[in-house]
Biopython code that builds the backbone (N, CA, C, O; Angstrom):
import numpy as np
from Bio.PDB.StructureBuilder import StructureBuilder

atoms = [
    (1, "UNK", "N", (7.629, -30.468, 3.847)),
    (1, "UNK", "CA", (6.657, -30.097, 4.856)),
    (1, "UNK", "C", (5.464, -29.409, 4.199)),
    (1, "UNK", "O", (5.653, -28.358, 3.587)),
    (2, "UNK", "N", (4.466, -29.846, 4.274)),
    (2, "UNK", "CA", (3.422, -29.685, 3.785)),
    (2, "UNK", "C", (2.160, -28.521, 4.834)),
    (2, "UNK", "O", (1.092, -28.101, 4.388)),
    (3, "UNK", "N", (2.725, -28.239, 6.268)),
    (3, "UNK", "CA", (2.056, -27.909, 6.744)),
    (3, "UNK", "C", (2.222, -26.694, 7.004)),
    (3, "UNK", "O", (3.342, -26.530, 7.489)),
    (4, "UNK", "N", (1.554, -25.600, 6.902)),
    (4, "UNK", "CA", (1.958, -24.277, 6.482)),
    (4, "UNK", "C", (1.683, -23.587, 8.440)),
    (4, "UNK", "O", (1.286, -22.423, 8.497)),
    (5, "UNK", "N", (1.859, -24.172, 9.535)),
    (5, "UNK", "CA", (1.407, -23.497, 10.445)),
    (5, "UNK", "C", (2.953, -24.080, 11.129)),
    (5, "UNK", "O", (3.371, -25.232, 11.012)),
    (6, "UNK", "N", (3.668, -22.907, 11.881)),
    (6, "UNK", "CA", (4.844, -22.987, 12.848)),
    (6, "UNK", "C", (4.662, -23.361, 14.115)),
    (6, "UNK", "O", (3.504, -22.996, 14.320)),
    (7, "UNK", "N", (4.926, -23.692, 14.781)),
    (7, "UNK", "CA", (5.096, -23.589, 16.221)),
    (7, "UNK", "C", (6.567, -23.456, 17.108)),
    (7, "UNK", "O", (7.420, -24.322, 17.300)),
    (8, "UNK", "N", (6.521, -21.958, 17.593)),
    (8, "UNK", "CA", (7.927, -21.800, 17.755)),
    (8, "UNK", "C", (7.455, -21.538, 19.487)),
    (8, "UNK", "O", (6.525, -20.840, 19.891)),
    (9, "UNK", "N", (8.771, -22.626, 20.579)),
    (9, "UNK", "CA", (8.164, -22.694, 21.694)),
    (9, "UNK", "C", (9.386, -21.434, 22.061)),
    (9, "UNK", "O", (10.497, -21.475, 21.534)),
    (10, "UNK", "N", (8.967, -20.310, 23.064)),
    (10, "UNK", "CA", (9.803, -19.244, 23.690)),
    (10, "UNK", "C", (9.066, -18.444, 24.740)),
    (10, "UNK", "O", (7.857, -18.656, 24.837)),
    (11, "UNK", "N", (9.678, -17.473, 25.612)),
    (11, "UNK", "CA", (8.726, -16.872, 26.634)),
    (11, "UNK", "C", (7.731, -16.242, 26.103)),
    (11, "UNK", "O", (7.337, -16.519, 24.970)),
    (12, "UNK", "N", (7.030, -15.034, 27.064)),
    (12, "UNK", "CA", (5.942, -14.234, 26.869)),
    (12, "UNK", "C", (6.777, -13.098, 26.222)),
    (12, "UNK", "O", (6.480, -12.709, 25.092)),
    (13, "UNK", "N", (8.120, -12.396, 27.111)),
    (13, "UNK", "CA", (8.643, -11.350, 26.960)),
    (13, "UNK", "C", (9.714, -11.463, 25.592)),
    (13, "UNK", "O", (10.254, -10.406, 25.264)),
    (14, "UNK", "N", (9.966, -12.434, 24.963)),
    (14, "UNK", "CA", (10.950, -12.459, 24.155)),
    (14, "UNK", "C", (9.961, -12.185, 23.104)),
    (14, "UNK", "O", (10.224, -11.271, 22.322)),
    (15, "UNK", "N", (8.345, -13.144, 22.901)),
    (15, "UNK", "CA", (7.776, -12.829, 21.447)),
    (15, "UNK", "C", (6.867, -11.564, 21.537)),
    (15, "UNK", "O", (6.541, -11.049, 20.468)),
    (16, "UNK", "N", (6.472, -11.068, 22.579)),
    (16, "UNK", "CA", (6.444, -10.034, 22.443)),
    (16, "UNK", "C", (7.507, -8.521, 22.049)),
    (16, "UNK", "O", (7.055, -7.443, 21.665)),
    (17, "UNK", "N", (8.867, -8.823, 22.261)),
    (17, "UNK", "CA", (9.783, -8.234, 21.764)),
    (17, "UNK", "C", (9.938, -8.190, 20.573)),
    (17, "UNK", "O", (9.871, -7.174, 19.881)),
    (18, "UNK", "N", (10.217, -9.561, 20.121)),
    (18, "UNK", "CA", (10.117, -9.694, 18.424)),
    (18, "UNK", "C", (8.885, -9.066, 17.852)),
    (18, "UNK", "O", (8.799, -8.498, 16.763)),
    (19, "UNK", "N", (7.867, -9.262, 18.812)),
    (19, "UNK", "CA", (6.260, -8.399, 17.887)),
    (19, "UNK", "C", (6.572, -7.019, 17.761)),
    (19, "UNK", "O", (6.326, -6.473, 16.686)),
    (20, "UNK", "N", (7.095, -6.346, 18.726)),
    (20, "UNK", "CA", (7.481, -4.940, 18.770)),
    (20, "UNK", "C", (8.633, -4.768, 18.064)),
    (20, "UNK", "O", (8.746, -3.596, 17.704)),
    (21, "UNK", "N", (9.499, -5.441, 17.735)),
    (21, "UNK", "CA", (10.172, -5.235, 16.573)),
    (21, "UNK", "C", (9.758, -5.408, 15.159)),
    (21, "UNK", "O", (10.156, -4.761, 14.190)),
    (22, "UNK", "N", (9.005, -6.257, 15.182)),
    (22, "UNK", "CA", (8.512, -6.310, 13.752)),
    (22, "UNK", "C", (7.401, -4.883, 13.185)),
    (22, "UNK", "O", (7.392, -4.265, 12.121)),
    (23, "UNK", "N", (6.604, -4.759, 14.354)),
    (23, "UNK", "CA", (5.542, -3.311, 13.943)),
    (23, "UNK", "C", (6.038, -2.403, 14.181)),
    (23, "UNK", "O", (5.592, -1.522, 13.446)),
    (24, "UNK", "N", (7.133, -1.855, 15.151)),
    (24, "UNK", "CA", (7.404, -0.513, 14.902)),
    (24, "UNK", "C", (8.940, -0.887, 15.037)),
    (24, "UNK", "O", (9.595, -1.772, 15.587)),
    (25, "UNK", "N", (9.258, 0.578, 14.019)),
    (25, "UNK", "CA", (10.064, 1.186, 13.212)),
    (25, "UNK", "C", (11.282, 1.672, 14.656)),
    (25, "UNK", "O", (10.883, 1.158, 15.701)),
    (26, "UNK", "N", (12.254, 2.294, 14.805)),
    (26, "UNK", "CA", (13.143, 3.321, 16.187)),
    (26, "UNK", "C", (12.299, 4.177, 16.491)),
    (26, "UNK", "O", (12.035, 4.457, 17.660)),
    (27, "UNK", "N", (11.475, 4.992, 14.969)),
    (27, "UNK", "CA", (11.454, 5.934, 16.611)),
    (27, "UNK", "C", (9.736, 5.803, 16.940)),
    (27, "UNK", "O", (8.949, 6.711, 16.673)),
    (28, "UNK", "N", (9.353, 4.541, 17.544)),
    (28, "UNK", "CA", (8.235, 4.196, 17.519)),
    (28, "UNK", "C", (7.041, 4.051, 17.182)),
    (28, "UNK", "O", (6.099, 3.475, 17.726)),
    (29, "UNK", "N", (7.163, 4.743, 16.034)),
    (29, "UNK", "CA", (6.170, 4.794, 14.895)),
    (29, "UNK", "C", (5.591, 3.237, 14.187)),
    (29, "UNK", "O", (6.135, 2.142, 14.333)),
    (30, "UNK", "N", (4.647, 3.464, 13.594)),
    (30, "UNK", "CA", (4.234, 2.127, 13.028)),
    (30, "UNK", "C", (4.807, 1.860, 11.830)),
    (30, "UNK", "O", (4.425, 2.489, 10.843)),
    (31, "UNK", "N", (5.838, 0.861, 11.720)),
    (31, "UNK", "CA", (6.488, 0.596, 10.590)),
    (31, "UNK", "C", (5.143, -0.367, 9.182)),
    (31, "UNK", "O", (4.561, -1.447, 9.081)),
    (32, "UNK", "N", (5.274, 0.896, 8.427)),
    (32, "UNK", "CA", (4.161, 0.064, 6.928)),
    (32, "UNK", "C", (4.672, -0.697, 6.059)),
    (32, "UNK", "O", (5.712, -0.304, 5.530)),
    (33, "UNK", "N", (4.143, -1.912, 5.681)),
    (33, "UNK", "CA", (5.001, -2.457, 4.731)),
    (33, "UNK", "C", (4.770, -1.278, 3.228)),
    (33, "UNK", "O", (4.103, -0.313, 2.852)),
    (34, "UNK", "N", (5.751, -2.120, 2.842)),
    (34, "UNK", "CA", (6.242, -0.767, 1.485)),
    (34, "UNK", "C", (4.542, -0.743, 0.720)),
    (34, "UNK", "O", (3.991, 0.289, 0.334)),
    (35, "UNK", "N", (4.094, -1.790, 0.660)),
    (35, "UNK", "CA", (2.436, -1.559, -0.155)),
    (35, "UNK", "C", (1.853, -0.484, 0.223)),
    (35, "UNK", "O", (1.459, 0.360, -0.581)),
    (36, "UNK", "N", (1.717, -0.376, 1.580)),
    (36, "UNK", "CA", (0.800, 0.792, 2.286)),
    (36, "UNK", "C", (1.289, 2.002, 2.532)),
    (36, "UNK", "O", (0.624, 2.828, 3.158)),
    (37, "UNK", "N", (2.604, 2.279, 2.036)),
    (37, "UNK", "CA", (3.126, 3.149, 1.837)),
    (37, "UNK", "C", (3.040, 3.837, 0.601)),
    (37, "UNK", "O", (3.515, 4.902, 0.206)),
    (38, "UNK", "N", (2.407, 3.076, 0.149)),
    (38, "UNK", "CA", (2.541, 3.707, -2.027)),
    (38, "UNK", "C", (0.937, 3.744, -1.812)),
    (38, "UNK", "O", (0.468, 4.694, -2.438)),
    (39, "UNK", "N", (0.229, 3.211, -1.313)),
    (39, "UNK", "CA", (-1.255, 3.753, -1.716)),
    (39, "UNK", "C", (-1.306, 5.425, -1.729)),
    (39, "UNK", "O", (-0.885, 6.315, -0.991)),
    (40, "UNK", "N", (-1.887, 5.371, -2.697)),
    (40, "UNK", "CA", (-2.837, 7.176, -2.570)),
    (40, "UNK", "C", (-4.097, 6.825, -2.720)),
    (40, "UNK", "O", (-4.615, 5.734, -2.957)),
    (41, "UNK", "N", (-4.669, 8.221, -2.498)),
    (41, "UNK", "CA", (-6.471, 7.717, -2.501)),
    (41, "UNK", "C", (-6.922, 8.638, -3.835)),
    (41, "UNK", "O", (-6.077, 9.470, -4.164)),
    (42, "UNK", "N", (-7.832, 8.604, -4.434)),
    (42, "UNK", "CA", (-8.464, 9.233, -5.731)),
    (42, "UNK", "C", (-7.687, 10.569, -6.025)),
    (42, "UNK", "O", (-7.048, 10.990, -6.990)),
    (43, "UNK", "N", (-8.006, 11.043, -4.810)),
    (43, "UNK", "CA", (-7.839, 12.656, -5.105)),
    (43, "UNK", "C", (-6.193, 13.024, -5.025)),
    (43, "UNK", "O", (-5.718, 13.879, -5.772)),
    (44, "UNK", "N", (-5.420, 12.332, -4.101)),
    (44, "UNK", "CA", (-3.748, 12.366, -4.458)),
    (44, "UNK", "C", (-3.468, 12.077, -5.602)),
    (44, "UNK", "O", (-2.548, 12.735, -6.087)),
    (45, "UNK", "N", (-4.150, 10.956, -6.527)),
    (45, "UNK", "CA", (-3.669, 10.840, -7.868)),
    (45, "UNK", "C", (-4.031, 11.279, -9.001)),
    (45, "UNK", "O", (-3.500, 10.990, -10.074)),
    (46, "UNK", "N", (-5.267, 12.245, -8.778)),
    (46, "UNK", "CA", (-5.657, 13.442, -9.604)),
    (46, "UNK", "C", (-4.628, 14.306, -9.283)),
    (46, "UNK", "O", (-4.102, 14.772, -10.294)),
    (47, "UNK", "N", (-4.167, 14.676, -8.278)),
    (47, "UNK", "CA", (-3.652, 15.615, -7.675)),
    (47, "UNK", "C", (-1.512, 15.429, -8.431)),
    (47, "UNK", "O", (-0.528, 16.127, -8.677)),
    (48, "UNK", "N", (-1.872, 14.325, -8.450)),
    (48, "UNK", "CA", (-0.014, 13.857, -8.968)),
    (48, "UNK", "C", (-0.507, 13.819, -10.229)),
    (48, "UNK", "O", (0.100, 14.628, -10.932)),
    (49, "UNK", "N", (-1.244, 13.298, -10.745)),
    (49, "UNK", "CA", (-1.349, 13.271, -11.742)),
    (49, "UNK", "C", (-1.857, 15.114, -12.843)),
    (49, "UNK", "O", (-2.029, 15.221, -14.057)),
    (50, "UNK", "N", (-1.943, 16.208, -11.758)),
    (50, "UNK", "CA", (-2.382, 17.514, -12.250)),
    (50, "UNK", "C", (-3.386, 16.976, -13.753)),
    (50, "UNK", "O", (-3.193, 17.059, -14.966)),
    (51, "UNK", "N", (-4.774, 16.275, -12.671)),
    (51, "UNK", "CA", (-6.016, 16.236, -13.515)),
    (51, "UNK", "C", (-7.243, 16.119, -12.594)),
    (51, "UNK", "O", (-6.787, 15.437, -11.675)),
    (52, "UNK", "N", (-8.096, 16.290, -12.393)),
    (52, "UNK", "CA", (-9.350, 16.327, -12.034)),
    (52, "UNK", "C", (-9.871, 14.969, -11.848)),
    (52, "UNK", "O", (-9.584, 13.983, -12.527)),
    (53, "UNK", "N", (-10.621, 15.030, -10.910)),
    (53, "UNK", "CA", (-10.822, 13.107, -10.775)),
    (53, "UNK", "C", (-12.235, 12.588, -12.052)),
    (53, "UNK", "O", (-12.494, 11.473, -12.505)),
    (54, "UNK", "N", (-12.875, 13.895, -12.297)),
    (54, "UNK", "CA", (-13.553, 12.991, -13.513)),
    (54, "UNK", "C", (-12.579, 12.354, -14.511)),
    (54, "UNK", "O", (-12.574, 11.234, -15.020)),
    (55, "UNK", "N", (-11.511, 13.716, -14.675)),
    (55, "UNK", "CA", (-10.556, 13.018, -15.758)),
    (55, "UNK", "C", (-9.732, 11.628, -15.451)),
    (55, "UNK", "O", (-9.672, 10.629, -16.167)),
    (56, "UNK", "N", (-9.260, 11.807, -14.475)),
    (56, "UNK", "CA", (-8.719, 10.187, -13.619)),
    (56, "UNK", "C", (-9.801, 9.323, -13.673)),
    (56, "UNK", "O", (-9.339, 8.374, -14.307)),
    (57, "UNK", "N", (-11.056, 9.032, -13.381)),
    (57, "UNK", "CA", (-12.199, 8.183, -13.918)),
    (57, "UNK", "C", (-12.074, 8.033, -15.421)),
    (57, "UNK", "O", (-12.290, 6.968, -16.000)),
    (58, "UNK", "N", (-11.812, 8.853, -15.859)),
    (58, "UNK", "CA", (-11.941, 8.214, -17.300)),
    (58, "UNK", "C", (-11.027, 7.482, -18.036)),
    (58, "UNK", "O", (-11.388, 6.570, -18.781)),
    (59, "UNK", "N", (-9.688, 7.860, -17.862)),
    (59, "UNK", "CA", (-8.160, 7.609, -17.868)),
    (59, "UNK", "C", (-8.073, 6.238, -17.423)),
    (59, "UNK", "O", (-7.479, 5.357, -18.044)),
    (60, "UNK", "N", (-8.825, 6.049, -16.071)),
    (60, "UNK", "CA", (-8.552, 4.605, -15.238)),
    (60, "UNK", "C", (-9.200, 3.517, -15.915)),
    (60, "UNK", "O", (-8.681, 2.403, -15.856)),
    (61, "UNK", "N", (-10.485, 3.732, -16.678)),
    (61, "UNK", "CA", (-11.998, 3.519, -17.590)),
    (61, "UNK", "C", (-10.977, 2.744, -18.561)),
    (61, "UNK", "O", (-11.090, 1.531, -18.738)),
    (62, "UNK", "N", (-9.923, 3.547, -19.211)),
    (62, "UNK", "CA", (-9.585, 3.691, -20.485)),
    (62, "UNK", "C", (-8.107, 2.528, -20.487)),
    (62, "UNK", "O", (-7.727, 1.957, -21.509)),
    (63, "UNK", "N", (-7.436, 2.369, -19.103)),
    (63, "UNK", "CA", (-6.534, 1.539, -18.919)),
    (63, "UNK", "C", (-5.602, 1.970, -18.515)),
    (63, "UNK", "O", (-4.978, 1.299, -17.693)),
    (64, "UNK", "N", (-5.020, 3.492, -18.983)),
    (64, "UNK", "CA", (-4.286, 4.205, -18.489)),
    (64, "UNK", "C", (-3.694, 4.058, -17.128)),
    (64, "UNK", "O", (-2.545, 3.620, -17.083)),
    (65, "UNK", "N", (-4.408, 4.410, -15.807)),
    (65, "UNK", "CA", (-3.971, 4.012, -14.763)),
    (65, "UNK", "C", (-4.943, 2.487, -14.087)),
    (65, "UNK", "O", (-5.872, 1.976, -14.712)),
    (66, "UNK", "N", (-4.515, 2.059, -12.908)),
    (66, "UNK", "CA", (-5.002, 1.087, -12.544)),
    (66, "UNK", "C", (-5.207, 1.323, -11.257)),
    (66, "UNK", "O", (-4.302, 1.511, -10.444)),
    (67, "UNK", "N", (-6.869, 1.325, -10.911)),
    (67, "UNK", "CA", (-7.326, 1.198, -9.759)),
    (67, "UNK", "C", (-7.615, 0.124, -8.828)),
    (67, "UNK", "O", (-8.221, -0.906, -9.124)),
    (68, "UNK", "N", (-7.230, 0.369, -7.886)),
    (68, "UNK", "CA", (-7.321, -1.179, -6.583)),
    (68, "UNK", "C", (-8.685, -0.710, -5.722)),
    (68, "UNK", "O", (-9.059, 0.433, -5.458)),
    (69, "UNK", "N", (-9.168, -1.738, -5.450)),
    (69, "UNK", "CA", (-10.545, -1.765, -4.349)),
    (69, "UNK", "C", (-10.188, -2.490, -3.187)),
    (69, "UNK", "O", (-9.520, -3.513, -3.330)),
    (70, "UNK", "N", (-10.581, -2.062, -1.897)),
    (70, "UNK", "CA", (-10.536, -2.827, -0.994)),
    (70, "UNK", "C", (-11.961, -2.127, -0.119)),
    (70, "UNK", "O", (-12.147, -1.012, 0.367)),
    (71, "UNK", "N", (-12.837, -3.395, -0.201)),
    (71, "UNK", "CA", (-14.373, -2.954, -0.332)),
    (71, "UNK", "C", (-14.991, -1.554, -0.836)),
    (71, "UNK", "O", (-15.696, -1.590, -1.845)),
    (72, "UNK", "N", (-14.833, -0.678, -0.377)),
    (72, "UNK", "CA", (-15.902, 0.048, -1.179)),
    (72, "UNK", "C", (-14.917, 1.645, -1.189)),
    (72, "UNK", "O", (-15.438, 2.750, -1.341)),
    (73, "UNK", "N", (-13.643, 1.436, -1.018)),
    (73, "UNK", "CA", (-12.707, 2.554, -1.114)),
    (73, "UNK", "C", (-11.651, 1.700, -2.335)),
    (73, "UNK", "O", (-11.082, 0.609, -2.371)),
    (74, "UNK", "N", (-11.769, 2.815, -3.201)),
    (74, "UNK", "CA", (-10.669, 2.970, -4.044)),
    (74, "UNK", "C", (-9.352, 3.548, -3.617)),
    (74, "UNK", "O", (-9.155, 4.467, -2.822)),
    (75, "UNK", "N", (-8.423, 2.778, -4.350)),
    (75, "UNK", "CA", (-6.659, 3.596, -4.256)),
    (75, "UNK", "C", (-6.413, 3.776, -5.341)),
    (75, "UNK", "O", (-7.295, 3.881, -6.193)),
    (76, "UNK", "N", (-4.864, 3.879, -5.657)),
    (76, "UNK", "CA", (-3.999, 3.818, -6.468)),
    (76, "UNK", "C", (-2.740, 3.695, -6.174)),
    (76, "UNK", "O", (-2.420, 4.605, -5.410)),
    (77, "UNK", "N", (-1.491, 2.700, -6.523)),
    (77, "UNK", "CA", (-0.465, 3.159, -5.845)),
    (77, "UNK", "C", (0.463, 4.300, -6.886)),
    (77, "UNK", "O", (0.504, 4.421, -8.111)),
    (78, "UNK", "N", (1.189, 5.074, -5.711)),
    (78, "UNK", "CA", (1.990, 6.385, -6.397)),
    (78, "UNK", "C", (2.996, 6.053, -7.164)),
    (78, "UNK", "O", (3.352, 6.894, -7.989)),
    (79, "UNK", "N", (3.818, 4.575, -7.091)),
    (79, "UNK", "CA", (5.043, 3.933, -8.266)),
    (79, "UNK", "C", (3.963, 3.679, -9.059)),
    (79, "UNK", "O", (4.414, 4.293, -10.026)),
    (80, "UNK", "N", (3.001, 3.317, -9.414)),
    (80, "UNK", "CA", (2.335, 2.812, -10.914)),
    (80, "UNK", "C", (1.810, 4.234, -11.493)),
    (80, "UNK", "O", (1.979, 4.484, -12.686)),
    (81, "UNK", "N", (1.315, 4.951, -10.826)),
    (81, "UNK", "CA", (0.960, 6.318, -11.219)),
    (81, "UNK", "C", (2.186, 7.137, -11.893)),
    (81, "UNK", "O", (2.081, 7.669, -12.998)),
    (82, "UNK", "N", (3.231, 7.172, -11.190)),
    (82, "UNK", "CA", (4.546, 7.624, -11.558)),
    (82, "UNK", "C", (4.926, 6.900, -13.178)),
    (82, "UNK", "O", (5.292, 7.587, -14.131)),
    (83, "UNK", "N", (4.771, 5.589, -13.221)),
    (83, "UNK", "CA", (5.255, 5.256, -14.443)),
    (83, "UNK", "C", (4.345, 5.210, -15.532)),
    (83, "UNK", "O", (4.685, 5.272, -16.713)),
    (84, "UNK", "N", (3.199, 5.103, -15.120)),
    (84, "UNK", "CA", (2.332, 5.791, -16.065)),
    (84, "UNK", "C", (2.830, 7.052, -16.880)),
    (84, "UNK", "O", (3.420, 7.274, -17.937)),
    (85, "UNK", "N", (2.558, 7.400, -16.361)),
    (85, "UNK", "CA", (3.084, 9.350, -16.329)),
    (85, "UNK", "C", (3.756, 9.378, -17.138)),
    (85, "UNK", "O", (3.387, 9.834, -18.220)),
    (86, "UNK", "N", (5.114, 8.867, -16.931)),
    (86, "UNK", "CA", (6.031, 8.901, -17.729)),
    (86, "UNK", "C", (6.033, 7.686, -18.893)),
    (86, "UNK", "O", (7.019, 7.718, -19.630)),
    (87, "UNK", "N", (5.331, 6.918, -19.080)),
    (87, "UNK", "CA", (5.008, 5.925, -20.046)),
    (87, "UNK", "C", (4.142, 6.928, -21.607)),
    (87, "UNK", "O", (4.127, 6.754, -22.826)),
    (88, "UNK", "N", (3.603, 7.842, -20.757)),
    (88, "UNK", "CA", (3.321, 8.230, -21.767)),
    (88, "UNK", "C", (2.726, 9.774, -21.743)),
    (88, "UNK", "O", (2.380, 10.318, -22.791)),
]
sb = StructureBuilder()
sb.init_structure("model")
sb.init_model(0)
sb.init_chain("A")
sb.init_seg("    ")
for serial, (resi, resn, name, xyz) in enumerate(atoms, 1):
    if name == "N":
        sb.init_residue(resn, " ", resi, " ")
    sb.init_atom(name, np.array(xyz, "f"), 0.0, 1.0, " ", f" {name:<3s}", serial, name[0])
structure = sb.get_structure()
């Protein structure tokens, strides 16, 4: 099957059930996939990292850690920061 689009025929109230199961979590909270759960933003990973964000700019510059963009905000996630860390 070559065609990457489903069509699954069922009521209004059943796929809306499954939708509400899939986005939130018991106790109704918005369940994140694990990615958006590990982002930090600049200053958390100066902050884990106990350095200053010029120093994290330069570090990141240098290869050390690895910064993600999603348009015009930077992250980092906290497992790559973590093994950094301890990498070296």
């Amino acid at each position: 099957m070559n065609n990457p689009n489903v069509i699954i025929a069922t009521d209004r109230q059943t796929l809306i059930e499954v939708f509400n199961e899939i986005l939130f979590n018991k106790q109704g909270e918005k369940a994140l996939p694990e990615f958006e759960k590990d982002k930090i933003s600049k200053l958390q990973a100066a902050k884990l990292a106990g350095i200053t964000i010029p120093t994290l700019n330069k570090l990141t510059k240098k290869g050390k850690f690895r910064q993600y963009n999603l348009g015009r905000r930077k992250y980092f996630l906290r497992s790559e920061m973590i093994e950094a860390l301890r990498n070296h």
